[in-house]
C-alpha positions in Angstrom: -9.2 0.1 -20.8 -8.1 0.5 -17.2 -6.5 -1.6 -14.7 -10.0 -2.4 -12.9 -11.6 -3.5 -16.3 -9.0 -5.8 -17.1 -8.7 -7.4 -14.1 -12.8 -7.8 -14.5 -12.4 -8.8 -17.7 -9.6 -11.6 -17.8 -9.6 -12.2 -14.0 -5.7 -13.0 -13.3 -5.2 -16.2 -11.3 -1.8 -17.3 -9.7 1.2 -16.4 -11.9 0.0 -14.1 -14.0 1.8 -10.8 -14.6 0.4 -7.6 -14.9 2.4 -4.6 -16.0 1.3 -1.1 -16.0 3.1 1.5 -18.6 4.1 4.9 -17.7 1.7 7.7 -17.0 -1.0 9.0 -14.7 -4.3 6.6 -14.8 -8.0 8.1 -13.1 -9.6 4.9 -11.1 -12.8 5.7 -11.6 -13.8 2.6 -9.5 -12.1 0.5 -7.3 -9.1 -2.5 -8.6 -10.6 -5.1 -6.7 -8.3 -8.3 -6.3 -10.1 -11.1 -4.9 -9.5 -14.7 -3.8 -8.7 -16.4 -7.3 -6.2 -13.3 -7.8 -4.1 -15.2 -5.3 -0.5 -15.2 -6.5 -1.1 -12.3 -9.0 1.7 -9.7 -10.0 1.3 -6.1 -10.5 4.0 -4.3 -11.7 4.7 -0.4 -12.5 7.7 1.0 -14.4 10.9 1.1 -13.2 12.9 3.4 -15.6 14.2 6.4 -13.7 11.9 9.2 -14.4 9.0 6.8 -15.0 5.6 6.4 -12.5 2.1 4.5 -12.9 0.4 7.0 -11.0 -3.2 6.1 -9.7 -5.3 8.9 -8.6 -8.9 7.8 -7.7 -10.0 11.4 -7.4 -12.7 10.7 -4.7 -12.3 10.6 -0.8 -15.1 10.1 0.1 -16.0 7.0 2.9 -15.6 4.0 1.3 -13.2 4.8 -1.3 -10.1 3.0 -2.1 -7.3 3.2 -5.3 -7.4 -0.8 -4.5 -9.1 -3.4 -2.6 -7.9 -6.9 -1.6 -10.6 -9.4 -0.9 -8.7 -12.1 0.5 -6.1 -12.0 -2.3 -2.5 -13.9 -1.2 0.5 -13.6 -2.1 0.0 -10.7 -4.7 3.0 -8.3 -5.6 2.5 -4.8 -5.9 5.6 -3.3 -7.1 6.5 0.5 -8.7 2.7 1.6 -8.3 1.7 5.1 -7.3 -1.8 5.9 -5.7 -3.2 9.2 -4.5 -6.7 10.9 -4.3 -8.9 7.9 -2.5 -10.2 7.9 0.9 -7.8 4.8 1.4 -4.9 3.8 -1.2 -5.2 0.5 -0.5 -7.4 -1.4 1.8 -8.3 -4.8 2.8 -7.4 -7.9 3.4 -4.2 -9.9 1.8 -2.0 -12.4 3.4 1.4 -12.5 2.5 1.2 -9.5 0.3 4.5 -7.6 -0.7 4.5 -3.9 -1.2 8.1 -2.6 -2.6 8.8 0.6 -4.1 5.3 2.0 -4.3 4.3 5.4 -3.1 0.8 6.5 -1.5 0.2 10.4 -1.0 -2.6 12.4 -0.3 -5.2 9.7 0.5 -7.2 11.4 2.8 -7.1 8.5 5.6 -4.8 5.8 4.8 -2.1 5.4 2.0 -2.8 1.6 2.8 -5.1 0.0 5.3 -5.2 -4.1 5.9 -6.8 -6.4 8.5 -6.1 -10.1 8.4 -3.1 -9.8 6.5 0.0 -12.0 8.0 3.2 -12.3 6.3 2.8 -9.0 4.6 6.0 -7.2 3.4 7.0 -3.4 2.6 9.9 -2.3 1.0 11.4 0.7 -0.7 8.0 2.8 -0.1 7.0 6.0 0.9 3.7 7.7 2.8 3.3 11.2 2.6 1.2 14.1 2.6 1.9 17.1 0.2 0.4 19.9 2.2 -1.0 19.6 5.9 -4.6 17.3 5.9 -3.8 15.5 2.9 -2.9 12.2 4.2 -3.9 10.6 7.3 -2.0 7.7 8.2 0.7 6.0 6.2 0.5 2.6 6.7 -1.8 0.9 9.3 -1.9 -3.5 9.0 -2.6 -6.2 11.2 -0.4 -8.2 10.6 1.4 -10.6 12.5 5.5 -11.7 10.7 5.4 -8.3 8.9 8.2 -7.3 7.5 9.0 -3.0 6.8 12.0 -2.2 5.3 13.3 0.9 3.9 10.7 2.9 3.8 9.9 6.7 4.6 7.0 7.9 5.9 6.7 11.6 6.7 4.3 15.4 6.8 0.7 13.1 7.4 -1.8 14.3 10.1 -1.5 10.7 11.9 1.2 8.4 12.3 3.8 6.8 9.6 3.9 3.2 9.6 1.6 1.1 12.4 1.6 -2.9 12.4 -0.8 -4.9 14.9 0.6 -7.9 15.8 3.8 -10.2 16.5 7.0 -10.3 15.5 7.1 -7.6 13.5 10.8 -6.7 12.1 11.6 -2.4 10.7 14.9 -2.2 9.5 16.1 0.7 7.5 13.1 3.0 7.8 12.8 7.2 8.1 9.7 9.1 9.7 9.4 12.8 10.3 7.0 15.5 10.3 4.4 13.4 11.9 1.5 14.2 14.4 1.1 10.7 15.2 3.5 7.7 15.8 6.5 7.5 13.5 6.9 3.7 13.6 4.5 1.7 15.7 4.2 -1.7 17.1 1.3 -3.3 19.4 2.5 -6.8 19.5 4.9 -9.4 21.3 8.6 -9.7 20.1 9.2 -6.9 17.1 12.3 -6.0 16.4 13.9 -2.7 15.8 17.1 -2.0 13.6 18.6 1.3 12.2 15.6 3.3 12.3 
């Protein structure tokens, strides 16, 4: 089974825990997370040497690893996704990324409207060769929270958030043709960049 079927098949609701062994999955279609996967937990490995690597293996427009349809409060933890259009995309309000890594999605590693509240920790955006990832991260989003992160060798920018009070502490960007850490809002703060 993959993760997509069991989330069709049991459809997690809030405070259900998801856990995703080691190795390399193909998404063959979409993990869609919608409203009654509010509250959900998705968590990878996190034994050094250990990755639950997603590679959807198709770029083309309307493509994502995963899509949040109005899910809340979900936690996305030790996940890796490469090879969609978008890694992630959609919308998810209060959602927490931390130690997840998007490369080579051709436009976005993750991509949200709508999403306030939303948190990213411990995560990384990057290309492996020139054209193979877009942007890193691009959210409305307005209480976001970025911390630690790296984001760096994309064709766009590293990590973009639209909307207030926005707080980056602790993060890295290089190598970038775009922005390296972005804000279009009132009252973000700035620490240790």
């Amino acid at each position: 089974r993959t993760l997509a079927a069991l989330v069709d098949a049991y459809r997690p609701t809030a405070g259900d825990t998801i856990y995703v062994d080691d190795g390399t999955y193909r998404i063959y279609r979409a993990v869609i997370l919608q409203l009654q996967s509010s509250g959900v937990q998705i968590i990878g490995p996190t034994d050094t040497g250990t990755e639950a690597l997603h590679n959807r293996g198709n770029q083309h427009i309307y493509i994502y690893g995963f899509e949040f349809r109005d899910a809340s409060d979900v936690l996305f933890d030790d996940l890796d996704v490469t090879g969609a259009r978008e890694g992630l995309h959609g919308e998810a309000e209060g959602l927490t990324i931390s130690a997840s890594t998007f490369f080579d999605n051709l436009m976005y590693g993750v991509y949200l409207t709508d999403s306030d509240d939303l948190t990213v920790t411990e995560s990384a955006f990057y290309g492996t060769s020139p054209g193979q990832q877009g942007t890193g991260l691009s959210a409305e989003s307005n209480n976001a929270t970025i911390s630690n992160n790296v984001a760096h060798d994309m064709n766009g920018s590293g990590i973009l958030i639209y909307g207030d009070n926005a707080s980056f502490t602790d993060n890295e960007a290089w190598h970038l043709f775009g922005t390296g850490l972005g804000v279009t809002g009132d009252d973000a703060y700035f620490n240790e960049n």
